[in-house]
Structure formats: C-alpha cells, structure tokens
OpenMM code with the backbone's topology and positions (N, CA, C; nanometers):
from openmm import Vec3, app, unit

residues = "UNK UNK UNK UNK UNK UNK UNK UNK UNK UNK UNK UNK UNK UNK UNK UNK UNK UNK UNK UNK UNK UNK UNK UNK UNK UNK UNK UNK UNK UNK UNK UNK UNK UNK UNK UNK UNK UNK UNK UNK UNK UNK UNK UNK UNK UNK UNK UNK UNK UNK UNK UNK UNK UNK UNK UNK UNK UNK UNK UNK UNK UNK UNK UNK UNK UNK UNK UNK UNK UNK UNK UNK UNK UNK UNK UNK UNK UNK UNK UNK UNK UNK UNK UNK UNK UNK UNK UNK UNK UNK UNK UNK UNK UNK UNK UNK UNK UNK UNK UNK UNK UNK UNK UNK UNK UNK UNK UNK UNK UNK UNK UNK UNK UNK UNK UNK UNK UNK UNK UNK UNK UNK UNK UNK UNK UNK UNK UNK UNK UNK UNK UNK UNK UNK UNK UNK UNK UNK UNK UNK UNK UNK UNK UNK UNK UNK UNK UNK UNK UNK UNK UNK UNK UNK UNK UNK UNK UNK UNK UNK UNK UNK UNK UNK UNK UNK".split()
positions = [
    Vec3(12.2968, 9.3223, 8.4116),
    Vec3(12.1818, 9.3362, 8.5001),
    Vec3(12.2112, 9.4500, 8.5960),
    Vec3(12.1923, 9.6014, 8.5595),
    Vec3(12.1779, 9.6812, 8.6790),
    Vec3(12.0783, 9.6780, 8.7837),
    Vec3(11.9751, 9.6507, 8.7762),
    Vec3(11.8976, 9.6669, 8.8994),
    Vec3(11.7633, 9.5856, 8.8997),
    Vec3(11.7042, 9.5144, 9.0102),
    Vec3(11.6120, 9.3925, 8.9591),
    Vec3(11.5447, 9.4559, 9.1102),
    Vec3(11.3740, 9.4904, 9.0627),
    Vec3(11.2861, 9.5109, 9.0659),
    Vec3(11.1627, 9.4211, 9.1485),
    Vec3(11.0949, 9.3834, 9.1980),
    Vec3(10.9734, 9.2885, 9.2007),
    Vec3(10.8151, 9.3794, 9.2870),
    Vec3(10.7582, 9.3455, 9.1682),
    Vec3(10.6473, 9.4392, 9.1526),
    Vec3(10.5270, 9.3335, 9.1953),
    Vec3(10.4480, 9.3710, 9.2838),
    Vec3(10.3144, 9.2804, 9.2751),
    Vec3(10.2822, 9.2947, 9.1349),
    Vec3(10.2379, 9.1696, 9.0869),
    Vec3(10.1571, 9.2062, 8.9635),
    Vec3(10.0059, 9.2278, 8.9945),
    Vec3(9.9254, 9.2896, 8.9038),
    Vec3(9.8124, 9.3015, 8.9050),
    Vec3(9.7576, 9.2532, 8.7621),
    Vec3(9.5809, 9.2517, 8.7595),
    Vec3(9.5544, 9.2280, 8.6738),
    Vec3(9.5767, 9.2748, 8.4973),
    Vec3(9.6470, 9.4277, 8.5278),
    Vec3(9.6500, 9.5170, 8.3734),
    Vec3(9.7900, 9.4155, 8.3751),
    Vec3(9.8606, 9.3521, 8.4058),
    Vec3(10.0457, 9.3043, 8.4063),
    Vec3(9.9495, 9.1467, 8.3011),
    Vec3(9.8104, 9.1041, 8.3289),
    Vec3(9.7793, 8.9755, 8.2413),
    Vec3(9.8676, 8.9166, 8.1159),
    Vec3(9.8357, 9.0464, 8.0142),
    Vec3(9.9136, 9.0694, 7.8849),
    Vec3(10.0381, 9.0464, 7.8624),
    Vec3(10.1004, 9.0897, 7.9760),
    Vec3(10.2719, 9.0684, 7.9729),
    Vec3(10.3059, 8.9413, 7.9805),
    Vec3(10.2328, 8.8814, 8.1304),
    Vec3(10.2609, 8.7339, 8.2180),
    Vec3(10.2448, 8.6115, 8.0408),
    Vec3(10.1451, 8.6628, 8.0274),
    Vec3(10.0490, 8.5258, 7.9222),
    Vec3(10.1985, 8.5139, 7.8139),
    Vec3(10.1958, 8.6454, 7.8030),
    Vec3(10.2887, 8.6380, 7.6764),
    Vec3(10.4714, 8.5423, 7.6922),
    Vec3(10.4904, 8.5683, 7.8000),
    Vec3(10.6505, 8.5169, 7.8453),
    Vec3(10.5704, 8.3436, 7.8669),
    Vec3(10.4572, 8.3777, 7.9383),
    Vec3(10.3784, 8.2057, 7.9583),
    Vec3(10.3947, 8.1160, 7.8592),
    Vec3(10.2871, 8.2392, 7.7289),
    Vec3(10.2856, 8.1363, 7.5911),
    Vec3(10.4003, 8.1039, 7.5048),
    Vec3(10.4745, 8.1704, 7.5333),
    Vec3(10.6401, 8.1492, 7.4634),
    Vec3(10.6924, 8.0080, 7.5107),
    Vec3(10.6827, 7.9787, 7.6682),
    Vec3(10.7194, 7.8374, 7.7493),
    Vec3(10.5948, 7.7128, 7.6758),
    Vec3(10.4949, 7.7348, 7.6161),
    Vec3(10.3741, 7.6654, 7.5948),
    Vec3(10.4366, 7.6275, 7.3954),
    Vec3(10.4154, 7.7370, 7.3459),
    Vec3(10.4437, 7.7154, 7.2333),
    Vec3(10.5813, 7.6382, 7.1791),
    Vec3(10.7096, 7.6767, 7.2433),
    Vec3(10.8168, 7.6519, 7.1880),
    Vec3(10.9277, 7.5414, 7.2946),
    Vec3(10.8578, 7.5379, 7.4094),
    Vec3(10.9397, 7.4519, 7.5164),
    Vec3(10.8588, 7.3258, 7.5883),
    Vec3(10.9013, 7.2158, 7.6340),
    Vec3(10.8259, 7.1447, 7.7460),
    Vec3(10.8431, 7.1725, 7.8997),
    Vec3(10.8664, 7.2721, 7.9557),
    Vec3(10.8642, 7.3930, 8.0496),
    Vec3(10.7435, 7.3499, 8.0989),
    Vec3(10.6199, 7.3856, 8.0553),
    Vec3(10.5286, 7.3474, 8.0722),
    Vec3(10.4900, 7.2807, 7.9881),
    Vec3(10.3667, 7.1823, 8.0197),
    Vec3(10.2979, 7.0582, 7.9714),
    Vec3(10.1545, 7.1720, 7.9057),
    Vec3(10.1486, 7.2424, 7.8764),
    Vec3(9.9926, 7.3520, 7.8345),
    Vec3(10.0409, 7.2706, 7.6890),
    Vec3(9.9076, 7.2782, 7.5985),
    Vec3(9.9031, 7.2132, 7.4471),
    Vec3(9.9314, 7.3544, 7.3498),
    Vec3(9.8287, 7.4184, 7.3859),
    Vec3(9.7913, 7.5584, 7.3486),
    Vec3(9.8548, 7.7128, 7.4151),
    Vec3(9.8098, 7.7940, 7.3638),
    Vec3(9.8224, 7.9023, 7.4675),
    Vec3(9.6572, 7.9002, 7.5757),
    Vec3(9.6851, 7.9384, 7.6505),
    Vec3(9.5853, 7.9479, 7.7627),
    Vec3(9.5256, 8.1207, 7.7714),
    Vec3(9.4302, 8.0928, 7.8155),
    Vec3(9.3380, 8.2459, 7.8442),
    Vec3(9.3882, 8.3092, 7.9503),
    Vec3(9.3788, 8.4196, 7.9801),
    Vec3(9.3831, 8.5131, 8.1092),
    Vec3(9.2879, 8.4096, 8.2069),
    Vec3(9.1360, 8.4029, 8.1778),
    Vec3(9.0326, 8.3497, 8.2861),
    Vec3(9.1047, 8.1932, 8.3373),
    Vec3(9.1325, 8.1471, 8.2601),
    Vec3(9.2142, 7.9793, 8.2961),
    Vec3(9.3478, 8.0096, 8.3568),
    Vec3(9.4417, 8.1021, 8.2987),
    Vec3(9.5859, 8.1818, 8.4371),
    Vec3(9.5572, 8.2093, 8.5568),
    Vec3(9.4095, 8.2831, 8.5827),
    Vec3(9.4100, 8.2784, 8.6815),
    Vec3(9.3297, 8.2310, 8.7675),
    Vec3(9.3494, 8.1315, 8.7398),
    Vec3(9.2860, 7.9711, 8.8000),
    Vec3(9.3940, 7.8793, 8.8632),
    Vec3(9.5517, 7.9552, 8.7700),
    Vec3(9.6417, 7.8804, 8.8320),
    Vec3(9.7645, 7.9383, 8.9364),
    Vec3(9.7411, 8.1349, 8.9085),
    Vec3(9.7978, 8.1950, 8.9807),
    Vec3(9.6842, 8.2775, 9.0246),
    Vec3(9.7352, 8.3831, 9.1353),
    Vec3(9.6523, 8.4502, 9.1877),
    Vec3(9.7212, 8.5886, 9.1658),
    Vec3(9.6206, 8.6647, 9.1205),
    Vec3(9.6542, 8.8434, 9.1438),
    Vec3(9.6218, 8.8907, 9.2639),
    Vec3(9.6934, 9.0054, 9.3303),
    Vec3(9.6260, 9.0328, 9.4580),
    Vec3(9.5879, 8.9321, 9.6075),
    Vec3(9.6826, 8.8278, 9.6038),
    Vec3(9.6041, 8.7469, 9.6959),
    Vec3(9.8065, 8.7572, 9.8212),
    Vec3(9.7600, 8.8011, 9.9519),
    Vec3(9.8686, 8.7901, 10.0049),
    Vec3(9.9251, 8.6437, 10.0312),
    Vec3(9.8712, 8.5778, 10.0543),
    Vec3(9.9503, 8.4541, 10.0551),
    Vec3(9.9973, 8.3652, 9.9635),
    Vec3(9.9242, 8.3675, 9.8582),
    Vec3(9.9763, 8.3417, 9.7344),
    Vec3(10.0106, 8.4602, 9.6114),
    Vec3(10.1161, 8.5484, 9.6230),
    Vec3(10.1980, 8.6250, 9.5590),
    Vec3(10.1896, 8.6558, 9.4416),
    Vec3(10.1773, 8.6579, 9.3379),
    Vec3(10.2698, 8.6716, 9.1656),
    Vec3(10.3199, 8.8270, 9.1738),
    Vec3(10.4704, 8.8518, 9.1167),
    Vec3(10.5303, 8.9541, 9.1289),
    Vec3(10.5894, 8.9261, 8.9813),
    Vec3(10.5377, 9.0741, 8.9169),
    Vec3(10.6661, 9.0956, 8.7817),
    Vec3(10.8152, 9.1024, 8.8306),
    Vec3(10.8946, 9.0591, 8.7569),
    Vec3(11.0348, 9.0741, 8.7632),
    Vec3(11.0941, 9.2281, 8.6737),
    Vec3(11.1348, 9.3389, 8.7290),
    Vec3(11.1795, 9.4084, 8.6192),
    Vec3(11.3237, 9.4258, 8.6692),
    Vec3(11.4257, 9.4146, 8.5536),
    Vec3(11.5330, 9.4590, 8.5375),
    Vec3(11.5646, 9.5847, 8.4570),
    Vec3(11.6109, 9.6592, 8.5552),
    Vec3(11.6492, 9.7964, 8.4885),
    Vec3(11.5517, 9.8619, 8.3810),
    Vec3(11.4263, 9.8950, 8.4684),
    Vec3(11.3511, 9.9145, 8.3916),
    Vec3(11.2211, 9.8425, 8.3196),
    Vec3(11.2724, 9.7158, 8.2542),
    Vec3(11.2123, 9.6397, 8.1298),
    Vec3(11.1789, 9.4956, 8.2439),
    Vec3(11.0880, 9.5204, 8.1859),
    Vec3(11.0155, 9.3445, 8.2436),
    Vec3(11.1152, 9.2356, 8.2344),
    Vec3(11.1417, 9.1599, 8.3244),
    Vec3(11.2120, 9.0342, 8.2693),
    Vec3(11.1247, 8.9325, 8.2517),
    Vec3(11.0218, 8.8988, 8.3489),
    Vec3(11.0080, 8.8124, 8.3376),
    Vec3(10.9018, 8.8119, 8.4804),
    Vec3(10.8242, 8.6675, 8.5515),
    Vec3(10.7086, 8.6916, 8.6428),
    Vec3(10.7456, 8.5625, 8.7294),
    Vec3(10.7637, 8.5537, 8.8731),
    Vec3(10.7373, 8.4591, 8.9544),
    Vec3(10.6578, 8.4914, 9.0472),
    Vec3(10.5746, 8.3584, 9.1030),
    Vec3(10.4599, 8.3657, 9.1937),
    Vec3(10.5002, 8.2259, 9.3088),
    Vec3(10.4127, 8.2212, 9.4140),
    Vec3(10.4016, 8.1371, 9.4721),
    Vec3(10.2393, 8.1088, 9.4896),
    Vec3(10.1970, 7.9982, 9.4840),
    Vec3(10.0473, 7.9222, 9.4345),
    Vec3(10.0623, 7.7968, 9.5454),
    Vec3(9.9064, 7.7813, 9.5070),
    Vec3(9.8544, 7.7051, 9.6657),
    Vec3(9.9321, 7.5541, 9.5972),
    Vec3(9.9658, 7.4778, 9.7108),
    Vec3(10.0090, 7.2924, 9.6323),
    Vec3(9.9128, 7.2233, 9.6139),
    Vec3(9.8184, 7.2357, 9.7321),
    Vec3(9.7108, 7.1542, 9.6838),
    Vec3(9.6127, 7.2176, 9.8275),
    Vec3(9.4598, 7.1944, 9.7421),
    Vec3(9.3037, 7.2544, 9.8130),
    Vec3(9.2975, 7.1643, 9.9438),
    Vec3(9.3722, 7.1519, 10.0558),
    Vec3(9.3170, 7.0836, 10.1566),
    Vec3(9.4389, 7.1837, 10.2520),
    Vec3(9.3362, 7.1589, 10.3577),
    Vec3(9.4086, 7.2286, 10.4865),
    Vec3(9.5561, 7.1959, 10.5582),
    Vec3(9.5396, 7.0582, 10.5454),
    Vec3(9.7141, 7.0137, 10.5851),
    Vec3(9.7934, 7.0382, 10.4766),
    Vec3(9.8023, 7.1477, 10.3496),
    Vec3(9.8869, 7.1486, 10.2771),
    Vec3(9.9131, 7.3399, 10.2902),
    Vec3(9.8184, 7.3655, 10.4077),
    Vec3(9.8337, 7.5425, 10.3867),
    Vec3(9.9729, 7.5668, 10.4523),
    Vec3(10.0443, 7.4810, 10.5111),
    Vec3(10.2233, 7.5868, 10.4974),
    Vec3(10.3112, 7.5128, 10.4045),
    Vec3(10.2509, 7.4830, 10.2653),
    Vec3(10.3488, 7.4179, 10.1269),
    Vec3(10.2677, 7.4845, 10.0376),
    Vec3(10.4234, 7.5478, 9.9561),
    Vec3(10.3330, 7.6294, 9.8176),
    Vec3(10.4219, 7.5670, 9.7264),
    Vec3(10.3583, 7.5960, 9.6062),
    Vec3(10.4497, 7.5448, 9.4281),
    Vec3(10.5129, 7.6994, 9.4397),
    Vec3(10.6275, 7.6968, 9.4043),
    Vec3(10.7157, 7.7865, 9.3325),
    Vec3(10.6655, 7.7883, 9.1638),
    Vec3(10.7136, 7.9008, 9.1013),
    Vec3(10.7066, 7.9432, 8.9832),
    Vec3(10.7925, 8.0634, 8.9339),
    Vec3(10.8518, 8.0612, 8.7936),
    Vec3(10.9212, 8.1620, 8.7540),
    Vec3(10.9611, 8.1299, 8.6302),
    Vec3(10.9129, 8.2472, 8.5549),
    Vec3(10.9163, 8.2202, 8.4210),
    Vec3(11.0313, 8.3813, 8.3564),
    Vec3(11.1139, 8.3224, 8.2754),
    Vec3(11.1978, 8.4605, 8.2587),
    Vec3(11.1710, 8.4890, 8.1148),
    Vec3(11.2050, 8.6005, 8.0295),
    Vec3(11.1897, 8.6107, 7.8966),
    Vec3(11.3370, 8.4984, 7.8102),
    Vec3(11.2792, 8.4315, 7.7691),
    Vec3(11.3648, 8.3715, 7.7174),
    Vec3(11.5205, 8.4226, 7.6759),
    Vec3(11.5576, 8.5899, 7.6660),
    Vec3(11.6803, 8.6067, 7.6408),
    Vec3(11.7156, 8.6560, 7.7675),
    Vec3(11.6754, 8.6269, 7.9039),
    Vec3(11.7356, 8.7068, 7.9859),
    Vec3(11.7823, 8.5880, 8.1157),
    Vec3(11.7487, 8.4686, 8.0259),
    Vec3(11.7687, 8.3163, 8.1359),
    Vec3(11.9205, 8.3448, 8.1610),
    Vec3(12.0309, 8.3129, 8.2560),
    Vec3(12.1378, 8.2342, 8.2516),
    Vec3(12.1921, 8.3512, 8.3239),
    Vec3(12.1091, 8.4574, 8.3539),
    Vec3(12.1880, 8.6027, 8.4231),
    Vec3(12.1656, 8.6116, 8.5616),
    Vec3(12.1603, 8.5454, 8.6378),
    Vec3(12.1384, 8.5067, 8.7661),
    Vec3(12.0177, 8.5943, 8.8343),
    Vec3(11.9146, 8.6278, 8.7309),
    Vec3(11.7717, 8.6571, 8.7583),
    Vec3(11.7179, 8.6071, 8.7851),
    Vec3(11.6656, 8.4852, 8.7513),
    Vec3(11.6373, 8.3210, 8.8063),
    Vec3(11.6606, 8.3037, 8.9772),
    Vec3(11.8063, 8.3119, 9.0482),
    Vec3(11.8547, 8.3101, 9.1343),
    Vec3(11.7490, 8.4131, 9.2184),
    Vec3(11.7911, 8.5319, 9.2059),
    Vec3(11.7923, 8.6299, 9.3078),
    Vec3(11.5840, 8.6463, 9.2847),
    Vec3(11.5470, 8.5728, 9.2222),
    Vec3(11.3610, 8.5721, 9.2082),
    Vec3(11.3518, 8.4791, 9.3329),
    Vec3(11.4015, 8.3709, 9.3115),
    Vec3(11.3646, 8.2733, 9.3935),
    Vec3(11.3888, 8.2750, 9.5866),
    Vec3(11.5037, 8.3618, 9.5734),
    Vec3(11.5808, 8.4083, 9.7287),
    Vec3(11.4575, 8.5009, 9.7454),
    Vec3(11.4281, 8.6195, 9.6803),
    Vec3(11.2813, 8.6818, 9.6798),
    Vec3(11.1977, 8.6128, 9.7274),
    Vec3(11.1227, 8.4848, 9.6459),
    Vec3(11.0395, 8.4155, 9.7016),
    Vec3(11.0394, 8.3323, 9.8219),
    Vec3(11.1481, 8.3030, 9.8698),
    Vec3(11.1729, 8.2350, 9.9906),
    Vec3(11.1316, 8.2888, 10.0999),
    Vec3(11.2491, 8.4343, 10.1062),
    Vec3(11.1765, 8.5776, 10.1710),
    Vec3(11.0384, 8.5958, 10.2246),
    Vec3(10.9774, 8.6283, 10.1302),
    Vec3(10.8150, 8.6036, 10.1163),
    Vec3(10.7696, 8.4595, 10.2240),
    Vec3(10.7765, 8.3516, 10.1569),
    Vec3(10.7565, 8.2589, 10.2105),
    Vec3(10.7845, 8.2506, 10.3739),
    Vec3(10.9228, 8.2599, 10.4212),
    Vec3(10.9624, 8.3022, 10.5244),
    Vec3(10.8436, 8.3026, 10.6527),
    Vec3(10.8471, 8.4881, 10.5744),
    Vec3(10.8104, 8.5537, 10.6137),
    Vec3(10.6276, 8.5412, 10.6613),
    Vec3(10.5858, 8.4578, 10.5881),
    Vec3(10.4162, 8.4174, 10.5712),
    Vec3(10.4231, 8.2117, 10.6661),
    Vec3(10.5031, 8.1793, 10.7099),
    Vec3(10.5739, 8.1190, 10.7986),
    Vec3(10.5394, 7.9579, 10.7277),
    Vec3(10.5695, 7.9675, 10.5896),
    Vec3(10.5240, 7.8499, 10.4669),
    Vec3(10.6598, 7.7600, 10.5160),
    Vec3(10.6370, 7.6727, 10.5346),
    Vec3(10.7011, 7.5483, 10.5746),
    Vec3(10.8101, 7.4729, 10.4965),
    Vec3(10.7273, 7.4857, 10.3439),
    Vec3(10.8049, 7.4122, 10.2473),
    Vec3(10.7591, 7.4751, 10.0888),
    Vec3(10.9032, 7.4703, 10.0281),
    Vec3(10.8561, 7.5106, 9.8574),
    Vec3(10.8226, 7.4090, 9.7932),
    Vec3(10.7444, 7.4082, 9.6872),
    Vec3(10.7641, 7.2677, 9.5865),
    Vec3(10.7690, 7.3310, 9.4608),
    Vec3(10.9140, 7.2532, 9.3968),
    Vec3(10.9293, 7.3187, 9.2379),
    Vec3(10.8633, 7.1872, 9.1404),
    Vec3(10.8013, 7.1680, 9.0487),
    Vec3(10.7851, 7.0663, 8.9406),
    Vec3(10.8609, 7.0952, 8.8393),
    Vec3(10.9410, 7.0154, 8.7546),
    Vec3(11.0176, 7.0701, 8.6589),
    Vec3(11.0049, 6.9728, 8.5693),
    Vec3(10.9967, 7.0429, 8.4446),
    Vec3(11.0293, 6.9249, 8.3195),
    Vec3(11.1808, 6.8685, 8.3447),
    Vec3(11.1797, 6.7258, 8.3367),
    Vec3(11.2972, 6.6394, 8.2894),
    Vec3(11.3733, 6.7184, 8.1652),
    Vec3(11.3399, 6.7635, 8.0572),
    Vec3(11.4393, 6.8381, 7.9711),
    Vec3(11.4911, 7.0014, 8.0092),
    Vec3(11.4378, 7.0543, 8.0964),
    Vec3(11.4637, 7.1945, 8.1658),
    Vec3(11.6072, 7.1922, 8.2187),
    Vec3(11.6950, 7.1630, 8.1690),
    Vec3(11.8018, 7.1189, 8.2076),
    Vec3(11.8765, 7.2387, 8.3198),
    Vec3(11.8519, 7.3697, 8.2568),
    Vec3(11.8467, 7.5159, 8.3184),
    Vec3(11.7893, 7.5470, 8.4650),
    Vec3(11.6590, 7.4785, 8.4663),
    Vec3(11.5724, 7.5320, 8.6078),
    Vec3(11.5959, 7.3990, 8.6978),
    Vec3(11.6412, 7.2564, 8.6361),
    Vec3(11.6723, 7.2093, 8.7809),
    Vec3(11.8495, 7.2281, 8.7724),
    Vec3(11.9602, 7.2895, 8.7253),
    Vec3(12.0824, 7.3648, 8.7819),
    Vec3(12.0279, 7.4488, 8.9121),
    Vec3(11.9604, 7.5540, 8.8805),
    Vec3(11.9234, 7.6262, 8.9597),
    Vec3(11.8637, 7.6219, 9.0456),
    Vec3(11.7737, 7.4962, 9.0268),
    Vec3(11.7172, 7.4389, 9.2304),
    Vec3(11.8510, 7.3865, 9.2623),
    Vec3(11.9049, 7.3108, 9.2181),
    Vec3(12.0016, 7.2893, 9.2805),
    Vec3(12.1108, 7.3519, 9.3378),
    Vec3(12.1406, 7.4271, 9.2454),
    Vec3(12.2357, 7.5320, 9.2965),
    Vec3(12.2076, 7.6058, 9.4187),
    Vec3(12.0793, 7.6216, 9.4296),
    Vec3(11.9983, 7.7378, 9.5407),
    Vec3(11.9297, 7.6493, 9.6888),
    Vec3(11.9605, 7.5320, 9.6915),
    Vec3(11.9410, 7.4404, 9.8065),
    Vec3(11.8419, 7.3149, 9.7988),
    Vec3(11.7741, 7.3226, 9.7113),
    Vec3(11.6522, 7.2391, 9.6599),
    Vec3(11.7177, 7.0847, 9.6344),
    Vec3(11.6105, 7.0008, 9.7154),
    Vec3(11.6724, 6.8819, 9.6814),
    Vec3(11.5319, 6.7985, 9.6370),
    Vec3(11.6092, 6.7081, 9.5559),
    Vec3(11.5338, 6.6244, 9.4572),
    Vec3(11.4269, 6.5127, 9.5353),
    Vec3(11.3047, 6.5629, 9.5127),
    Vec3(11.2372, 6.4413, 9.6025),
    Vec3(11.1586, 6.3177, 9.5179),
    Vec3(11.1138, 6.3784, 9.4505),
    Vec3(11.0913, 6.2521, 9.3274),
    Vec3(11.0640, 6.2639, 9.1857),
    Vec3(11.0574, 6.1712, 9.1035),
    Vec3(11.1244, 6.1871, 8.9772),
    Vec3(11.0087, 6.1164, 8.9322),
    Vec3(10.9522, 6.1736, 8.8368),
    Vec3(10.8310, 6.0829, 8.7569),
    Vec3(10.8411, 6.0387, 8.5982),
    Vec3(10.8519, 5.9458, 8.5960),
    Vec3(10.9237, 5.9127, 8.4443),
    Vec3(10.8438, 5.9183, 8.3355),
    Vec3(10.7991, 5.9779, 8.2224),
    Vec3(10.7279, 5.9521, 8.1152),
    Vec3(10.5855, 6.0098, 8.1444),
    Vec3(10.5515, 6.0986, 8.2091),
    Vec3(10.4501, 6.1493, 8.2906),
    Vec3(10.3758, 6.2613, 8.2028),
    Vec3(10.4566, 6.3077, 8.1396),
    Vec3(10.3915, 6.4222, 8.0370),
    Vec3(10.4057, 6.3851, 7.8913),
    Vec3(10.3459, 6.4113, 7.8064),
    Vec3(10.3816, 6.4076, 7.7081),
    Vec3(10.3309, 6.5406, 7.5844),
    Vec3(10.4362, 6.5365, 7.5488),
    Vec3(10.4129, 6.7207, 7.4496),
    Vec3(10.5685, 6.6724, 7.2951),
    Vec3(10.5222, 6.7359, 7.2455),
    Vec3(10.5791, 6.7745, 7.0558),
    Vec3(10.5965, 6.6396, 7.0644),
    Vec3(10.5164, 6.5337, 7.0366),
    Vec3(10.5031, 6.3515, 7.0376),
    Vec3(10.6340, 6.2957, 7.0978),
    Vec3(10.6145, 6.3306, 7.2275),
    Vec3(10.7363, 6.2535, 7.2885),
    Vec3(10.6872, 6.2476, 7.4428),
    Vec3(10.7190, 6.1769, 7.5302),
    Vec3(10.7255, 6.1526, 7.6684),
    Vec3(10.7932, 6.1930, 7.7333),
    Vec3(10.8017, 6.3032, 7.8209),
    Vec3(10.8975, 6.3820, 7.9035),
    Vec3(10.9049, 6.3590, 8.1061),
    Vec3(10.9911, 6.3265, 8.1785),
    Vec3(10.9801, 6.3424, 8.2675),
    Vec3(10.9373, 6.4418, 8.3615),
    Vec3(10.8827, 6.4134, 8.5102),
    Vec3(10.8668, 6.5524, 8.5316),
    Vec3(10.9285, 6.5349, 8.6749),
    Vec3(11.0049, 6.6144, 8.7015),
    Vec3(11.0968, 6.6297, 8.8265),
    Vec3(11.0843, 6.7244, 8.9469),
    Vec3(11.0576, 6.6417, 9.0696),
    Vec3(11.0157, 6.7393, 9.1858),
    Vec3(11.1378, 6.7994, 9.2716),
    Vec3(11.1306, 6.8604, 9.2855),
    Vec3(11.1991, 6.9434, 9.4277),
    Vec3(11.1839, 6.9941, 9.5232),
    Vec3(11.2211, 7.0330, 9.6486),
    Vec3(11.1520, 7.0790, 9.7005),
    Vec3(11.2533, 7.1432, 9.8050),
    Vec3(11.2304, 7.2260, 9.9288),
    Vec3(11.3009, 7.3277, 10.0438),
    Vec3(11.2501, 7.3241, 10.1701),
    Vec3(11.2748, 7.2664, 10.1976),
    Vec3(11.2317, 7.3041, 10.3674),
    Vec3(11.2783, 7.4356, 10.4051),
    Vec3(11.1976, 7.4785, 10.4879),
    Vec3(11.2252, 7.6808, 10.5194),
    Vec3(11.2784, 7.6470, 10.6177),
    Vec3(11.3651, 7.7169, 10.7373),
    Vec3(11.3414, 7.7094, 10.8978),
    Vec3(11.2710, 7.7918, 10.9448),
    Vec3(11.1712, 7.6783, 11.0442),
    Vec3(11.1058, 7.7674, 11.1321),
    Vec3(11.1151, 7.9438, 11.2063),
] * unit.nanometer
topology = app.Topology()
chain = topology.addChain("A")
for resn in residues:
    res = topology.addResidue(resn, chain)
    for name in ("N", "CA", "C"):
        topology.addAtom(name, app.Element.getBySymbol(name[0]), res)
C-alpha cells in the first residue's frame, strides 16, 4: 500500500461503488441485498454530494480500492448526531490495513461535523469487519441472533458502536 487517497465520490464513481457493492451481495452475507441493486435504490441508501452524510472512494496508489460513507441511522431528529458507518473494500485488497486507516478517516469527518456516535451493523459471519471494530475501539452493543437470512441459512447480525468525544 503506497499511498491511500479519499475522494468525495460523485455520481459518475455509481459504476465503480455498485460493482465492489454487488460482489458483497452476490458472493458474501456482508450484506443481507438478495440481488444486485440499482444505482436509483443506492442512492436511497447512501448519499452523493451531501456534507453531512459523506461517501468517499478509497484509492490506493492510484487504483480504486474500494468506497466508505457515513449515512443517516435513522429519519428522526434525536438521531441527527448518530450515523451508520460503511466500507466496502475490493475483495483482494481486505486484510491491508485499508479498512483501518478508512474508518480513522471517517471518524475525522465525524469529529469534525460534531456526530456524537458511529453505528457499525455487521454480519455475524464477517468475521474480518468485526476484528476491525474491534481492533479500532468499537464496542459491541447488541447482538441479534438469526435476524437475516441469505444462501438458505440464518445469519446473525452484530452491532457496534463509538462514542466520539465531545
């Protein structure tokens, strides 16, 4: 990893995002999606262009790695200083401490926009992305058992979360 990048994404970056997306949809329980999803339904769940809620390409040395954003937690007013975390890497570039240094990025951000608290959701089999909340300060707030289900099986789904300081 020489040099790591973070680019607002914009709308022409769609093509790239969907594609590292539909790779987590098609071949992982990462996410709970059945299908691949449209551009118009992505961004329903992230935002382009929006300052408080973020999405930034990841590039390493050049080449895309991969896309994290920060997205609203939920549509009501007592939830505007808590956002969902997100970060999706190209599947051969996981385990290189890109993951890491996205998320210290996003904190940054967060910080800085004076967001209170992160919230990660994670699949129970992601064995990879909750190391890495953990590793990075995130502690486990609750655990939902049998909550999803994808390739005919029942998967957990596991919360986390960060308190920022004020």
């Amino acid at each position: 990893m020489n040099s790591l990048e973070f680019r607002k994404a914009n709308k022409k970056d769609l093509d790239i995002i969907l594609n590292i997306y539909n790779f987590y949809i098609t071949n992982t329980t990462v996410t709970f999606d059945h299908r691949s999803i449209s551009k118009k339904e992505f961004l329903q769940r992230i935002f382009i262009g929006n300052d408080k809620y973020p999405t930034y390409l990841i590039i390493n040395s050049n080449d895309i790695a991969g896309f994290c954003f920060l997205t609203q937690y939920r549509k009501k007013e007592a939830y505007n200083r808590t956002v969902e975390i997100g970060l999706y890497l190209k599947p051969e570039l996981t385990g290189k401490g890109i993951g890491q240094k996205a998320m210290v990025f996003l904190e940054n951000i967060a910080t800085n926009q004076k967001i209170r608290v992160i919230i990660a959701s994670i699949s129970g089999e992601n064995v990879v992305s909750i190391k890495l909340f953990e590793k990075t300060g995130y502690e486990k707030c609750a655990h939902y058992k049998e909550i999803g289900e994808k390739f005919g099986r029942f998967v957990d789904i596991i919360e986390y979360q960060k308190i920022l300081p004020v």
